[in-house]
C-alpha positions as CSV (number, residue, x, y, z in Angstrom):
1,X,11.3,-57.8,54.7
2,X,12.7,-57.8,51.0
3,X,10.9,-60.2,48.8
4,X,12.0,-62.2,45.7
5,X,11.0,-60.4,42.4
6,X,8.8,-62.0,40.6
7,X,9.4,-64.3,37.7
8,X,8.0,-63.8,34.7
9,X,9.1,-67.3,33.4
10,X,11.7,-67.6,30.1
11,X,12.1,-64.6,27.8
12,X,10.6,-65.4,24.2
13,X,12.7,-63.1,21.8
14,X,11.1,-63.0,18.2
15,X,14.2,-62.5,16.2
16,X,13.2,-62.2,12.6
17,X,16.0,-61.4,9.7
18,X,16.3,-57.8,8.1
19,X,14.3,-59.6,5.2
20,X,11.8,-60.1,6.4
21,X,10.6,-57.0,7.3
22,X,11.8,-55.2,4.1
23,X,9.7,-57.5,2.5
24,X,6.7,-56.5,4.5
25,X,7.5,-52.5,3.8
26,X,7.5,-53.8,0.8
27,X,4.0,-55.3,1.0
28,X,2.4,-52.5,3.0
29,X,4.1,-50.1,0.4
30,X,2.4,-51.8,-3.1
31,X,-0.6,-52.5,-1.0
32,X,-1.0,-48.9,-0.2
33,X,-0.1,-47.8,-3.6
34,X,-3.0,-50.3,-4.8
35,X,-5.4,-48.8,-2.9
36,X,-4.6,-45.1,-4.2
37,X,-4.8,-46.5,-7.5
38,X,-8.0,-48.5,-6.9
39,X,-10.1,-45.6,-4.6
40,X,-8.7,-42.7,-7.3
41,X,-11.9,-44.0,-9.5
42,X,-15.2,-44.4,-8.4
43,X,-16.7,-47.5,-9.3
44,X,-19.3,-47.9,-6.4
45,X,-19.8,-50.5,-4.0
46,X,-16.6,-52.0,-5.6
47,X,-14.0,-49.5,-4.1
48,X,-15.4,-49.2,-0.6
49,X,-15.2,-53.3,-1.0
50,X,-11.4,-53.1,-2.2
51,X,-10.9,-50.5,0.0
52,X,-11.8,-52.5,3.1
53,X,-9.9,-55.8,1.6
54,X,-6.8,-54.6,1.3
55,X,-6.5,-52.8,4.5
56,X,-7.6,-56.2,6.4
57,X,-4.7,-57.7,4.3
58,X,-2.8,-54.7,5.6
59,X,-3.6,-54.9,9.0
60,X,-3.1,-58.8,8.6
61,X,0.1,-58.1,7.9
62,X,0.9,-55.8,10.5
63,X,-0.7,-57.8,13.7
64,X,1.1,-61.0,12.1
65,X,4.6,-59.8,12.0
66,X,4.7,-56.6,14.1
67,X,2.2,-58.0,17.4
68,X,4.0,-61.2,17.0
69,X,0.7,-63.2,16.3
70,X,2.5,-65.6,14.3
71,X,4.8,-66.4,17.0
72,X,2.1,-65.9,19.8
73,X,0.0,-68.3,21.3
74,X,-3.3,-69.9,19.2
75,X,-5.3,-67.8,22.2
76,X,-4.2,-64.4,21.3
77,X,-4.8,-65.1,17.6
78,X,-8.3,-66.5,18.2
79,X,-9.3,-63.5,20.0
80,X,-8.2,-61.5,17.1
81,X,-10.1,-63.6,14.8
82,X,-13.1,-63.2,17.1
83,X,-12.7,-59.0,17.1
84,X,-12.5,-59.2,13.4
85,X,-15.6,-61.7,13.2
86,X,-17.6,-59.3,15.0
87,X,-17.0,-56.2,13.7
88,X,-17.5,-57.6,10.3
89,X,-21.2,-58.5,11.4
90,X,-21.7,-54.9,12.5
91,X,-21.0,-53.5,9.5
92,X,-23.0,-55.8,7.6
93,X,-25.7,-54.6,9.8
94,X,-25.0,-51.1,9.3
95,X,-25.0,-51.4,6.0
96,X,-28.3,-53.5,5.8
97,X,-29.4,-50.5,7.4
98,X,-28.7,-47.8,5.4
99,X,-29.5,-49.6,2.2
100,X,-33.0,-50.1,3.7
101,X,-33.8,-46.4,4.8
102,X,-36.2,-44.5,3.3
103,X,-38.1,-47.3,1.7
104,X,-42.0,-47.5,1.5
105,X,-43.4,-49.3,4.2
106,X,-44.8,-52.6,2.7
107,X,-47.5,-52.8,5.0
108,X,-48.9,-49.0,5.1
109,X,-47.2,-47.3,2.0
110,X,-46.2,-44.4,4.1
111,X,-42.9,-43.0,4.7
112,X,-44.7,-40.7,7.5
113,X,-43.6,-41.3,11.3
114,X,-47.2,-42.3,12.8
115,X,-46.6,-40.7,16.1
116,X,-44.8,-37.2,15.4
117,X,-46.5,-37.0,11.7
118,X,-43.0,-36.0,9.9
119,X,-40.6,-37.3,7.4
120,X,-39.1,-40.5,8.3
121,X,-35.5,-40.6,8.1
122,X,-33.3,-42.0,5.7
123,X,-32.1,-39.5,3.4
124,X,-35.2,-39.6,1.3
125,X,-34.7,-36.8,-1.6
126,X,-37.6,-33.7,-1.5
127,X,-38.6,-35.7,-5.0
128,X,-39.6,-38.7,-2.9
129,X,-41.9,-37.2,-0.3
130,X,-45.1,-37.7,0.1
131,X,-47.3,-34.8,0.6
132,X,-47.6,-33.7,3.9
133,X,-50.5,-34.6,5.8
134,X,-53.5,-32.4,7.4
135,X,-53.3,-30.8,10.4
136,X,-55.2,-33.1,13.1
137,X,-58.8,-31.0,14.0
138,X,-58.6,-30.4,17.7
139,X,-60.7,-32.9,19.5
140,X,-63.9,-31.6,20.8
């Protein structure tokens, strides 16, 4: 019994003129020169924060024009937005993080791990240490 292929309703062809996608090479191309000029100096948080702006505008670009998103249903472009959303908390998080490692604990003042007695982690310099605690006398 031969059954009827399935329809996958009306065809939506994105036809965009030659134009426009020269003009976004032309985009991706000074924005990526931008960034090799911007990251060839180091001026601290401020690259990595240029850095990461101009390849969202990048990427921007890219989902936009080359996944169709601006063609695409609201849906698909939500759940982009969504993706973006939350990976921008995690690396707020991860950065929170790392910029609070290897402090001096507010309440104790030690930068010892109570239950194996070593360095905590956090990439604490040998200057920073604290002196390393006594052996604990065996219990009797």
């Amino acid at each position: 019994m031969a059954s009827e292929p399935l329809d996958d309703g009306p065809v939506q062809a994105h036809i965009s003129p030659a134009k426009v996608y020269v003009g976004i090479f032309a985009a991706l191309f000074v924005l990526t020169l931008l960034m090799v000029k911007i990251t060839s100096h180091d001026c601290g948080a401020v690259t990595t924060v240029a850095g990461v702006v101009i390849a969202t505008l990048q990427a921007s670009l890219v989902a936009a024009f080359f996944m169709h998103l601006s063609h695409g249903r609201v849906f698909n472009t939500l759940t982009l937005l969504a993706a973006l959303f939350l990976l921008g908390i995690f690396l707020l998080l991860t950065h929170e993080d790392l910029a609070n490692r290897g402090r001096v604990s507010a309440d104790n003042g030690t930068r010892i791990l109570p239950r194996t007695e070593e360095w905590a982690p956090g990439g604490m310099s040998s200057a920073d240490r604290l002196p390393r605690l006594p052996p604990k006398a065996p219990a009797l």
